[in-house]
VEXDREN-2710 file (C-alpha; in Angstrom, 1 decimal):
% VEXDREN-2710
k/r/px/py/pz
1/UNK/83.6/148.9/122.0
2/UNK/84.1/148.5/117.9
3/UNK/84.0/144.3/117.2
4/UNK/87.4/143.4/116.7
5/UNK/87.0/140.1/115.6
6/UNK/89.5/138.9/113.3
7/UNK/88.3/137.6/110.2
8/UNK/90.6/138.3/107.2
9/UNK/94.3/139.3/107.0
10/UNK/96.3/142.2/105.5
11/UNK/98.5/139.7/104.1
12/UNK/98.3/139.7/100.6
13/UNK/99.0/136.1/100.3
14/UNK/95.6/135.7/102.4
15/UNK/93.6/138.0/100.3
16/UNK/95.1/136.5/97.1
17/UNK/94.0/133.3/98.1
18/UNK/90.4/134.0/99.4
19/UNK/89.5/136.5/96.6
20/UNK/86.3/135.5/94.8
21/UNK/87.5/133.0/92.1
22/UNK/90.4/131.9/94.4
23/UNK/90.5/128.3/95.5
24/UNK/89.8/129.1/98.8
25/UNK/86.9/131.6/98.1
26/UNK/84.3/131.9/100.8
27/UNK/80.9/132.7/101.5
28/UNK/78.4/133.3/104.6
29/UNK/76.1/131.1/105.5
30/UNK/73.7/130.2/108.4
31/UNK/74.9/127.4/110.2
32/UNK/72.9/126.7/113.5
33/UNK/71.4/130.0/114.1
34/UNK/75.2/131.6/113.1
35/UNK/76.4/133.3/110.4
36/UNK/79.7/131.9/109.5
37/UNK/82.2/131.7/106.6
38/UNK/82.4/128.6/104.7
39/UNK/84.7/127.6/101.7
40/UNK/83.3/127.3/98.2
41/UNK/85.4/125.1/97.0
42/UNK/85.7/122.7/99.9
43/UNK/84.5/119.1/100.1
44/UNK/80.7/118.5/101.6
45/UNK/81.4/115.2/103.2
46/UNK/83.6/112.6/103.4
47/UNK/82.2/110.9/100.0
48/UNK/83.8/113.4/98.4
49/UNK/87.6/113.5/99.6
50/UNK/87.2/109.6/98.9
51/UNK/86.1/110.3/95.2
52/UNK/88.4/113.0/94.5
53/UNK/91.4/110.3/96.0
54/UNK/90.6/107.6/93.4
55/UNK/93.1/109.0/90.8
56/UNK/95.6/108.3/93.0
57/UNK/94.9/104.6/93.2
58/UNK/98.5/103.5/91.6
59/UNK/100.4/105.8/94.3
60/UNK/101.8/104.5/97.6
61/UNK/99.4/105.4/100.3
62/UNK/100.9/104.1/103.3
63/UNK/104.7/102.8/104.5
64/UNK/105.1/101.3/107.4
65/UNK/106.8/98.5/109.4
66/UNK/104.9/95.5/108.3
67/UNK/103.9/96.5/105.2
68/UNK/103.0/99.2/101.8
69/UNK/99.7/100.0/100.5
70/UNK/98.9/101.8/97.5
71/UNK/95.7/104.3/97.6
72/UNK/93.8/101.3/95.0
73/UNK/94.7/98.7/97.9
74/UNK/93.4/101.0/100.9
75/UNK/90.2/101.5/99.3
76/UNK/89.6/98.0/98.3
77/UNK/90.1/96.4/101.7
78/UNK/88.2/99.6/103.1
79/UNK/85.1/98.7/100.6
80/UNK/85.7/95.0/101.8
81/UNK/85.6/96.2/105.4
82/UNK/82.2/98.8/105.3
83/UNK/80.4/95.7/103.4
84/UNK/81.5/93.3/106.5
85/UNK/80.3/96.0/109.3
86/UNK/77.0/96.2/107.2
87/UNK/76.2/92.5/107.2
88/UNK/77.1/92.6/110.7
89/UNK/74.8/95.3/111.6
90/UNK/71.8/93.1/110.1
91/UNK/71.9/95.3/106.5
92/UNK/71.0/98.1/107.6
93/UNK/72.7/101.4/106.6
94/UNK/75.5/102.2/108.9
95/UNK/74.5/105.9/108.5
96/UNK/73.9/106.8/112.3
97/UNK/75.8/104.4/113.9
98/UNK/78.8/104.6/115.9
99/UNK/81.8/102.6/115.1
100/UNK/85.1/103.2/117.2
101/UNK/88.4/102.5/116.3
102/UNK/90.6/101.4/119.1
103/UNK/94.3/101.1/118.0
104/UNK/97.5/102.2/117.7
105/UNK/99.2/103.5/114.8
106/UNK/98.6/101.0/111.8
107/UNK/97.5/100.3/108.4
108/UNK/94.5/98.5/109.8
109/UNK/93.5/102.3/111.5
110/UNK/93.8/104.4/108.2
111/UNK/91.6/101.3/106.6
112/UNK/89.0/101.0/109.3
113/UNK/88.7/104.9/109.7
114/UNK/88.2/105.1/105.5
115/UNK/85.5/102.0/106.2
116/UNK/83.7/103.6/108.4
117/UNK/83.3/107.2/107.2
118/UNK/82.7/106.1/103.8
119/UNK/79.7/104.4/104.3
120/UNK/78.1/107.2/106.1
121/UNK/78.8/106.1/109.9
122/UNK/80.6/108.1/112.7
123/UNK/84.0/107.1/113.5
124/UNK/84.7/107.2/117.0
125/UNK/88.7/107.7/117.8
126/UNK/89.2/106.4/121.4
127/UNK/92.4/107.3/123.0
128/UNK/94.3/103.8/122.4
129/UNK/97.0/104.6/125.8
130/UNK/93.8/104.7/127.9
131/UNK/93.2/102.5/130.5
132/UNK/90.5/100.0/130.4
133/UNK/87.9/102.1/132.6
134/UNK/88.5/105.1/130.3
135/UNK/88.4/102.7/127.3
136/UNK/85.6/101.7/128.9
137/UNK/83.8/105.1/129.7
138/UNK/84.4/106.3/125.9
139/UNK/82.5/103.6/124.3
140/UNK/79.6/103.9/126.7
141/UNK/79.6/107.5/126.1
142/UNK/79.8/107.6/122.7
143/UNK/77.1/104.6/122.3
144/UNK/79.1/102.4/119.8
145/UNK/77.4/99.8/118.2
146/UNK/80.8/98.2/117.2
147/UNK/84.6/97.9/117.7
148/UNK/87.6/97.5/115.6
149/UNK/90.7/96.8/117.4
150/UNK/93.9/96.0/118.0
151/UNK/94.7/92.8/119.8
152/UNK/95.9/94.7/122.8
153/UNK/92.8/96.9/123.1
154/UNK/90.6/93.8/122.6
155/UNK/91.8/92.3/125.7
156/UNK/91.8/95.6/127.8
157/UNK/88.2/95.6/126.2
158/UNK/86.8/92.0/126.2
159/UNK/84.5/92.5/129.4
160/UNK/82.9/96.4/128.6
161/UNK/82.5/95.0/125.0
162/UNK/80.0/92.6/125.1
163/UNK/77.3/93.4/124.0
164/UNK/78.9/94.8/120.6
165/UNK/80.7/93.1/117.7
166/UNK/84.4/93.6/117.7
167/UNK/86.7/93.0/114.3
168/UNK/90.6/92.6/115.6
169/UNK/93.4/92.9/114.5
170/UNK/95.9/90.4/115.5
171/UNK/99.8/89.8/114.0
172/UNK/99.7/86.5/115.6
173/UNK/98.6/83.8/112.4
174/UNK/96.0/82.2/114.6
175/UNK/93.1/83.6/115.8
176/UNK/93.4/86.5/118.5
177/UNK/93.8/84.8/122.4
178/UNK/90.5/86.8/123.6
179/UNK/88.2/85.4/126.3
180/UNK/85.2/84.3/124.8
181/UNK/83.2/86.9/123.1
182/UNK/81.7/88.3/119.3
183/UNK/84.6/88.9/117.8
184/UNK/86.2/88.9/114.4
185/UNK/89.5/88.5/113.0
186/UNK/90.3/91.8/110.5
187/UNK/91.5/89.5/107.8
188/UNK/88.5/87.9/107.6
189/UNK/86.3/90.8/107.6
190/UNK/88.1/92.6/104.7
191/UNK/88.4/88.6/103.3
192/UNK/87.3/89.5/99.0
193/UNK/89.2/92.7/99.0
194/UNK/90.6/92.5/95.6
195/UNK/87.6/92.7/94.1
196/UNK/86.3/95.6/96.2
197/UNK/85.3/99.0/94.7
198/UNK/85.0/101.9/97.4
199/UNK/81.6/103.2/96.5
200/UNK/80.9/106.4/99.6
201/UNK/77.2/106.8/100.5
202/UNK/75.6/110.0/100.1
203/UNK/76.0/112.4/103.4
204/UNK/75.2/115.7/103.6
205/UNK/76.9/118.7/105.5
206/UNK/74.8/118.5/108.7
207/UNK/75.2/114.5/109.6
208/UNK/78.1/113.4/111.9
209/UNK/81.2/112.7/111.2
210/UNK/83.1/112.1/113.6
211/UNK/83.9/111.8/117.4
212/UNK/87.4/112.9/118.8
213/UNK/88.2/112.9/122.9
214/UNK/89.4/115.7/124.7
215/UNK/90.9/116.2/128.2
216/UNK/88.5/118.8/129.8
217/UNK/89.0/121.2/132.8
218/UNK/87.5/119.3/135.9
219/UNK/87.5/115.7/135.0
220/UNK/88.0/112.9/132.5
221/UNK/88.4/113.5/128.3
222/UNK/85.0/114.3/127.1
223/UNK/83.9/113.2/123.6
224/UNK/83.5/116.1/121.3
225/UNK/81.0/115.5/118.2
226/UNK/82.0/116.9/114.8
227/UNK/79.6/117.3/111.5
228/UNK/80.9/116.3/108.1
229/UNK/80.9/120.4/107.1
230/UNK/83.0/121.4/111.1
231/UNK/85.8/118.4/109.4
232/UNK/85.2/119.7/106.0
233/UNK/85.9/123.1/107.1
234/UNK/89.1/122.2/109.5
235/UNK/90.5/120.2/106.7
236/UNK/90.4/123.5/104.4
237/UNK/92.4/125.6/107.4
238/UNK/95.2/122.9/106.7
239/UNK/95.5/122.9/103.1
240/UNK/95.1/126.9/103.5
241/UNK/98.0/126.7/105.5
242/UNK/100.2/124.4/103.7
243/UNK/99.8/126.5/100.8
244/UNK/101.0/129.8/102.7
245/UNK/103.8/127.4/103.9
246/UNK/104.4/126.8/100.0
247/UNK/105.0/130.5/99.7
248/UNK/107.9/130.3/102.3
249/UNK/109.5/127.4/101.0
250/UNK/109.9/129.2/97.4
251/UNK/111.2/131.7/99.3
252/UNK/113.5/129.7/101.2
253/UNK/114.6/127.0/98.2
254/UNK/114.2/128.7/95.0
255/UNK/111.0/129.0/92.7
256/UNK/111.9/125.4/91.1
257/UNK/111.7/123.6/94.4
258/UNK/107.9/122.7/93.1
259/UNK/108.8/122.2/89.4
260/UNK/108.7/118.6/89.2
261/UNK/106.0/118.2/92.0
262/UNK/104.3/116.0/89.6
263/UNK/106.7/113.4/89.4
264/UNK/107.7/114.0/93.3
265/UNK/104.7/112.3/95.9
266/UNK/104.6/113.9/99.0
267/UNK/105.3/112.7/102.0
268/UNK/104.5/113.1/105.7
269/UNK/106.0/111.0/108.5
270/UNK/103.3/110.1/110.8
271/UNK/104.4/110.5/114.5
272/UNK/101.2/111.6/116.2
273/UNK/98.6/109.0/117.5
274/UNK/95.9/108.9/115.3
275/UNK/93.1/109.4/117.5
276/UNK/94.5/113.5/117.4
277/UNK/93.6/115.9/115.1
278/UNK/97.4/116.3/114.8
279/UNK/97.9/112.6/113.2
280/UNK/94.1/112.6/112.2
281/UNK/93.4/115.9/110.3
282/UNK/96.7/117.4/109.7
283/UNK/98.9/114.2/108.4
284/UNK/96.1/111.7/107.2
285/UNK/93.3/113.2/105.8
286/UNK/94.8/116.5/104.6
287/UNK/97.4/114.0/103.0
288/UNK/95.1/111.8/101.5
289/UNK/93.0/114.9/99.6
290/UNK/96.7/115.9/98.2
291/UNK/97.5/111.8/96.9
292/UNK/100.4/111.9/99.8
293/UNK/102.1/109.1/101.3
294/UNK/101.9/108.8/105.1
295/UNK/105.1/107.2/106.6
296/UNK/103.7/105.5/110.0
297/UNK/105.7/105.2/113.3
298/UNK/104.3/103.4/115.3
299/UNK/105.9/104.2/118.5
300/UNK/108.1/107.0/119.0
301/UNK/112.3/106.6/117.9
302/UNK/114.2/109.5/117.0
303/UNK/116.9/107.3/115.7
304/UNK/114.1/105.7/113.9
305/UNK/112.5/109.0/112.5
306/UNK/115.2/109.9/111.2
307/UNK/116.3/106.9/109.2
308/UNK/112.8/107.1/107.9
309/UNK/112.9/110.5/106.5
310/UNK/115.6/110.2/104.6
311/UNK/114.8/106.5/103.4
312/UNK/111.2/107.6/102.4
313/UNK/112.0/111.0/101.3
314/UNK/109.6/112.5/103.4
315/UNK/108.8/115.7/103.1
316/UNK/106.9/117.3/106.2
317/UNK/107.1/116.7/110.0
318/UNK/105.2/117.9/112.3
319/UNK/105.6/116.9/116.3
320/UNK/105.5/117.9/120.4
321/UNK/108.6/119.6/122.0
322/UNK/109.5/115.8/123.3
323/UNK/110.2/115.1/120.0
324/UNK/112.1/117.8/119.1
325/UNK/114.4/117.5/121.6
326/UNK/114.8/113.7/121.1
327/UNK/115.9/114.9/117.2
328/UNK/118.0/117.5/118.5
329/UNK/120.3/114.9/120.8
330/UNK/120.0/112.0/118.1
331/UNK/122.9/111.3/116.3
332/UNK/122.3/112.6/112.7
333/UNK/124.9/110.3/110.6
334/UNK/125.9/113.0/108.7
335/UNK/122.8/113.3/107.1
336/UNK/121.0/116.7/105.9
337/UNK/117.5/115.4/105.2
338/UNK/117.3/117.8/102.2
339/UNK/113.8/116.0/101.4
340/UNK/112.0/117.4/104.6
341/UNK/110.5/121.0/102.9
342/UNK/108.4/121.8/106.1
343/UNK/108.5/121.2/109.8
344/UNK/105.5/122.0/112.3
345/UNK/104.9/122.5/115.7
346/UNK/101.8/120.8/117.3
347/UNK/100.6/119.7/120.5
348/UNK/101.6/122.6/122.9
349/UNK/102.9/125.8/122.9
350/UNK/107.1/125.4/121.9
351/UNK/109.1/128.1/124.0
352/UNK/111.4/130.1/121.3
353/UNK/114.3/128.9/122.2
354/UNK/113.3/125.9/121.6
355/UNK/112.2/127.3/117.7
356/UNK/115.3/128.6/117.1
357/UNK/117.3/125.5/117.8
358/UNK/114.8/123.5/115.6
359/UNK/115.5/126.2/112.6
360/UNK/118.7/125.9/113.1
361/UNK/119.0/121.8/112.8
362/UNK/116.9/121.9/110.1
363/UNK/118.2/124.8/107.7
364/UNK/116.7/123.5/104.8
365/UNK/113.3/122.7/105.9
366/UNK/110.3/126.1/106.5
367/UNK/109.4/125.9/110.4
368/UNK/105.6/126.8/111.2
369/UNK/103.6/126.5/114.3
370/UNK/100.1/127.2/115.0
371/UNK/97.2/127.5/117.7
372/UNK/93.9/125.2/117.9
373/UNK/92.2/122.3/119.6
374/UNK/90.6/119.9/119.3
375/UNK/87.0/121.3/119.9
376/UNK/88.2/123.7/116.9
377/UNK/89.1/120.8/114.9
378/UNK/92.7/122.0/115.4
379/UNK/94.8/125.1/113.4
380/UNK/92.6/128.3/113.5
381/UNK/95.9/130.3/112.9
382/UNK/99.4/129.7/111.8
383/UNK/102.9/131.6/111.0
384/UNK/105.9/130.0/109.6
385/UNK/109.5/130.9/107.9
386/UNK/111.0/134.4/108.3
387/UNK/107.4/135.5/109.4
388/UNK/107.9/133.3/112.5
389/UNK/111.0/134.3/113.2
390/UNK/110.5/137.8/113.9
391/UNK/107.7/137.1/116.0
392/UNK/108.5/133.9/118.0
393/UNK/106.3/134.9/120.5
394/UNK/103.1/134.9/118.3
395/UNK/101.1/131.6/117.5
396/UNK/99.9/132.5/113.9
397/UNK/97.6/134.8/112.0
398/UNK/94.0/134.3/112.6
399/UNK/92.6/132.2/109.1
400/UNK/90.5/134.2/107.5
401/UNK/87.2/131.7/108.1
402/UNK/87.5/132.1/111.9
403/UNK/86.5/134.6/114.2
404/UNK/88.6/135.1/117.3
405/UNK/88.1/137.6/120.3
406/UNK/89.8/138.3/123.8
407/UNK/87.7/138.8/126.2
408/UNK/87.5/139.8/130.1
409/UNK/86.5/137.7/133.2
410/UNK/83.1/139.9/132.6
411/UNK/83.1/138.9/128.8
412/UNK/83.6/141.9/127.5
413/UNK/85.5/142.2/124.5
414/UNK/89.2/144.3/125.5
415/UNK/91.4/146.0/123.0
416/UNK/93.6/144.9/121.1
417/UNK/97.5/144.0/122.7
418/UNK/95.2/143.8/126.1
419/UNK/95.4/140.1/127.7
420/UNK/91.8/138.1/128.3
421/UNK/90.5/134.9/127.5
422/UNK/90.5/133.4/124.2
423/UNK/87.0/133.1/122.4
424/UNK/86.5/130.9/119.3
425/UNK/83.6/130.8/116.1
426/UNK/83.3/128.8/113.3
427/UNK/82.2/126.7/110.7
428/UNK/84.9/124.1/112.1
429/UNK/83.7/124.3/115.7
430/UNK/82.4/120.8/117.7
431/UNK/78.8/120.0/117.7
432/UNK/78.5/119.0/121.0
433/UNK/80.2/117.1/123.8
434/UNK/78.1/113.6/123.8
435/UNK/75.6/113.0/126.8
436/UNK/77.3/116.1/128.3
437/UNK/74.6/118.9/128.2
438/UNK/75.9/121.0/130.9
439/UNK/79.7/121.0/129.9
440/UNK/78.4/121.5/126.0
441/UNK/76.5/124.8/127.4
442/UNK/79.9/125.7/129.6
443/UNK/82.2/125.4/126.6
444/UNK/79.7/127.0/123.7
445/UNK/78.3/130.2/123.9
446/UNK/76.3/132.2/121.8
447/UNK/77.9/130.7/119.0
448/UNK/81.6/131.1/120.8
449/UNK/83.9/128.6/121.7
450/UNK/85.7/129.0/125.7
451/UNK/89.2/128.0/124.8
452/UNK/90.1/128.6/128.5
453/UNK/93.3/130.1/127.2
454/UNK/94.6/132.9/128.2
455/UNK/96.3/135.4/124.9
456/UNK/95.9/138.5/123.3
457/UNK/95.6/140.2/119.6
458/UNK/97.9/142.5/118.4
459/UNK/96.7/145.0/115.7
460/UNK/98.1/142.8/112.9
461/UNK/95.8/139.8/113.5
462/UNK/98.6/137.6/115.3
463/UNK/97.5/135.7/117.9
464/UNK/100.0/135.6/121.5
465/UNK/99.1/133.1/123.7
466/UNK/99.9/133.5/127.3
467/UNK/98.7/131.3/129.5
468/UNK/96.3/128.7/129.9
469/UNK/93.1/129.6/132.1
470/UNK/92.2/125.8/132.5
471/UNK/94.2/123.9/134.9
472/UNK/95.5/121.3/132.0
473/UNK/99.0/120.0/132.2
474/UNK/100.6/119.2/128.5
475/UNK/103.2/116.8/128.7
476/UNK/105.1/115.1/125.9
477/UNK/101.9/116.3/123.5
478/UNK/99.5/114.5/125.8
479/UNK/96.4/116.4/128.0
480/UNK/96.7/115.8/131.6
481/UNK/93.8/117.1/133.4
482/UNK/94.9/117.9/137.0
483/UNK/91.6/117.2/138.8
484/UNK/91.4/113.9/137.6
485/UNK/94.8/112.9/138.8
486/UNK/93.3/114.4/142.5
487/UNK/90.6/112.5/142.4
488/UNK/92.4/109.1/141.2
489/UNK/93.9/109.7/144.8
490/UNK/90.3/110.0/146.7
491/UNK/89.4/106.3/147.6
492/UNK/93.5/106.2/149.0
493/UNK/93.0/106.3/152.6
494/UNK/96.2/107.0/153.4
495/UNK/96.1/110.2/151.3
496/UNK/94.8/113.2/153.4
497/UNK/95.2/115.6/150.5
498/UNK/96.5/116.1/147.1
499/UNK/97.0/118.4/144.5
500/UNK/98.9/118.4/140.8
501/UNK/100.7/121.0/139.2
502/UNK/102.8/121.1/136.2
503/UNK/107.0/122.1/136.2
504/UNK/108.8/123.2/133.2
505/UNK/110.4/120.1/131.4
506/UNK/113.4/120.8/128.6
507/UNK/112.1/117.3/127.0
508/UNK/108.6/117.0/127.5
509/UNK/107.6/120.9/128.0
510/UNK/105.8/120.2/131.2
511/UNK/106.3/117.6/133.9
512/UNK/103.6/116.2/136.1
513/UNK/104.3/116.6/139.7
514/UNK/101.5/115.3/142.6
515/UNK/101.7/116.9/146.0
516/UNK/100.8/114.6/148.4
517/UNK/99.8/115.2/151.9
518/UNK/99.5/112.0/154.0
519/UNK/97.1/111.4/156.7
520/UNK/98.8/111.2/160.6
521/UNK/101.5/109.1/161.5
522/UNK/101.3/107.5/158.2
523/UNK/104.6/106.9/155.9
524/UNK/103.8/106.5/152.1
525/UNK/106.1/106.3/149.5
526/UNK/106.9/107.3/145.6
527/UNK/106.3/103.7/144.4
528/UNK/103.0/103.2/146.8
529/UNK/101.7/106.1/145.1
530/UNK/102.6/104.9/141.0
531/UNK/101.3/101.7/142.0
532/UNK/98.0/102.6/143.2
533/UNK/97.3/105.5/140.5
534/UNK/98.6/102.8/137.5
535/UNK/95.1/101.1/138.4
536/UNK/93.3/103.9/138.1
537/UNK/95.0/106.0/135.2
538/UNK/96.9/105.8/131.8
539/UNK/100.7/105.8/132.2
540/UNK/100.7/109.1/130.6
541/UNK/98.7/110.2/132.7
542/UNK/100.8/109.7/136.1
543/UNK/102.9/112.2/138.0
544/UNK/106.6/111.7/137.5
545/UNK/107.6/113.3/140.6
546/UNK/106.1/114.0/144.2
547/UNK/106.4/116.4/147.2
548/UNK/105.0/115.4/150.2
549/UNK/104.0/118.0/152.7
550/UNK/102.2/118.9/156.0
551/UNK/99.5/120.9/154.1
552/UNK/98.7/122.5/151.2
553/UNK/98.7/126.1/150.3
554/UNK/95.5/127.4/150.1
555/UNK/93.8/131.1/149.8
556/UNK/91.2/132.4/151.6
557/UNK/88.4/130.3/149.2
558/UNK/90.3/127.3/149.8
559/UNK/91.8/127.3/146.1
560/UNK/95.1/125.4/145.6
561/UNK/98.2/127.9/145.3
562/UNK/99.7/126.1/142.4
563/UNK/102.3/128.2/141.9
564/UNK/103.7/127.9/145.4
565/UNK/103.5/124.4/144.5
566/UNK/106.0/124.6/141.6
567/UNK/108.1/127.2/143.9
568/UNK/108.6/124.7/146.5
569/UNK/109.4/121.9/143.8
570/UNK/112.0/124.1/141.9
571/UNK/113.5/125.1/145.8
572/UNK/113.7/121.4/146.7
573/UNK/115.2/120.9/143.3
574/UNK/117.7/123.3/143.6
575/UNK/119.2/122.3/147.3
576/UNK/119.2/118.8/146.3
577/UNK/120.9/119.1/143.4
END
């Protein structure tokens, strides 16, 4: 069969856009034994967003609870902040080091990330709601050389961390309440600040970046290892997309929506965790190349969210169908939120109804979704405004610097409007899962990413996705890996069996539900069950409802029959209610 991958668009926007000249211009080039497309015009490294930002230095940079920074401020007590990791690393370069960053969302995370990256080492963005084994397990497998924290995390970390210097951040005025260890307080290690000047070492296209974790298909998050040109590249596919969402906004508001953009900072409210590309790449650092201001939440409050928006004119939103809902039922005050120019979809697939509803609270605002993950470095294809909502079903056009093809359970590619898994390639594509040879092999193939996703292409370049091959439950934005659940259960000895499965959810989009099958004569109940797996997991991470039964449902290989699981939970449902 013909190659069908899709790697440009018959949208003239697209073309316009890419054409040689065009700001977002590409060329071929070898990348790891692969030809792939990269962007001329794009940044190298890190260095450079940071150099290119430094215009900006008068403009707010971040809003949030506790306090306002301007871009000039953020640099300075990042410059402060990568001299203080240096001396602490002996004076030698940071430039193949590790460094993770272990918070929630807060100033001192947009500062320690700029810290890091700017002087040439790896930033490693743990999952902050993990528990302390898997806080634990993604520093050891990662091989960090040091920690910044907040004072929660510290604690959760203050035995696996020894060994390591750890700066904290602490809102208390004395000194953090940590068991005795080598750590710093944050406000002395950025202690000089206003005299600071942000100078990024050199880095070059091939050195690491950065290290993002991702929930895999048979077990605990893996750690996924990025170059400086994969986040160069992903970083591209948002600004790419923001400026095809541009086009729809005109469309939507009039040509002189954008006339006085000069005198109008934009502005993104910040509702994703950090540690995801979604509040990583696609509201922080694709802000911070544009000199936007990044409004942070730093838990979730629709009430909250909404206040903000209009208090901060914020301008984009982007956030999981738990959100959506949450703004849906919140009591709007009357207000219109006329500021807010786009709203996105991220973190899992939105069901259409759910679309429309959001198009129609918002009227003024462009609505776009898109497809990606996080070993993609997020968006490889997007749709938004009337586009979207004549094909509600689709997940985007494929961006012209990825190649995408649907292939069969023999790997063969199928035609197009025929379902198959969903294969990935790319300049934006991981490096590698760290200390994970096996799983790096599994998931990258002949220069091919598995998505484990099940969708098809229609002969327009949109991509439908169906299903997902990988047994992965999304809930409230958040990857739940089923097996790992299971397997929380295995030292239970009153637990003869178990098996998780995800239900539909209006709020979250999918629910977590744990079938449990109890050994003989044994009674075990729902807050047993939370009790014991709240030692073992993240809270997100544990079921919300259970079925307890005599056995499982099983084929003839022994393979859980999920879906008989979810029939059984929506029966039970049903004659209950």
């Amino acid at each position: 069969m013909a190659d069908i991958s899709i790697h440009n668009s018959t949208n003239a926007l697209l073309t316009t856009l890419t054409a040689p000249g065009a700001p977002f211009e590409m060329q071929a080039q070898s990348i790891r034994g692969f030809s792939r497309r990269v962007f001329c015009n794009a940044p190298q490294s890190f260095a450079d967003i940071y150099r290119m930002a430094v215009p900006f230095g008068p403009r707010t940079m971040i809003v949030s609870e506790t306090a306002q920074m301007s871009y000039a401020e953020v640099f300075s007590k990042a410059a402060a902040l990568g001299a203080f990791l240096k001396r602490l690393s002996g004076a030698q370069p940071l430039q193949g080091q590790r460094i993770a960053i272990v918070m929630s969302n807060r100033p001192e995370w947009l500062v320690s990330f700029i810290a890091i990256t700017a002087m040439g080492a790896t930033a490693v963005l743990v999952n902050s709601r993990g528990s302390e084994p898997e806080l634990a397990q993604a520093l050891e497998d990662t091989q960090t050389t040091m920690i910044l924290a907040d004072e929660r995390r510290a604690q959760q970390l203050s035995e696996s961390a020894r060994g390591r210097h750890m700066v904290v951040v602490s809102e208390a005025r004395d000194k953090p309440a940590l068991q005795e260890g080598s750590w710093i307080p944050f406000s002395e290690a950025i202690q000089g600040w206003e005299s600071a000047t942000l100078a990024p070492v050199s880095m070059r296209p091939e050195d690491e970046a950065l290290i993002m974790f991702t929930s895999g298909t048979t077990g605990p998050s893996k750690a996924a290892l990025f170059d400086q040109r994969a986040v160069m590249t992903a970083l591209m596919h948002i600004q790419l997309s923001g400026a095809l969402v541009a086009e729809h906004i005109v469309a939507k508001r009039g040509a002189d929506i954008f006339a006085n953009a000069a005198d109008k900072q934009a502005a993104s409210l910040l509702a994703f965790p950090l540690f995801h590309v979604s509040g990583c790449y696609a509201v922080f650092l694709s802000g911070l190349m544009r000199g936007a201001k990044v409004v942070l939440l730093s838990k979730w409050d629709a009430k909250k969210a909404l206040e903000l928006i209009e208090q901060e004119q914020v301008s984009a939103f982007a956030g999981a169908p738990a959100m959506y809902w949450d703004l849906l039922r919140a009591e709007r005050g009357g207000r219109r939120l006329q500021s807010l120019l786009s709203i996105g979809a991220g973190g899992q697939v939105f069901a259409p109804s759910l679309l429309k509803e959001i198009a129609s609270a918002f009227p003024d605002a462009v609505l776009g979704i898109g497809y990606g993950m996080t070993e993609c470095g997020g968006t490889i294809c997007a749709i938004g405004g009337e586009e979207l909502a004549s094909r509600l079903t689709a997940a985007g056009q494929v961006l012209p610097s990825v190649d995408i093809k649907i292939v069969d359970e023999r790997g063969e590619q199928v035609a197009p409007n025929q379902e198959g898994e969903i294969l990935i390639s790319g300049a934006m594509l991981m490096k590698e899962y760290c200390g994970q040879t096996q799983a790096t092999s599994e998931m990258l193939q002949d220069g091919w990413l598995k998505s484990g996703d099940i969708g098809r292409l229609d002969e327009r370049g949109y991509l439908h996705v169906v299903d997902r091959k990988k047994n992965i439950v999304i809930s409230g934005g958040e990857n739940i890996s089923c097996s790992e659940v299971e397997s929380a259960l295995a030292e239970l000895t009153d637990v003869e069996d178990a098996a998780a499965f995800s239900v539909p959810d209006e709020r979250l989009g999918e629910k977590l539900v744990l079938a449990v099958v109890p050994r003989s004569k044994v009674t075990i109940t729902d807050q047993l069950l939370m009790a014991y797996l709240a030692q073992k997991l993240a809270a997100y991470k544990i079921p919300q409802s259970f079925i307890f039964m005599e056995q499982l449902p099983r084929n003839a290989s022994g393979k859980v029959l999920r879906h008989e699981l979810q029939a059984r939970f929506k029966r039970q449902n049903t004659e209950q209610g």
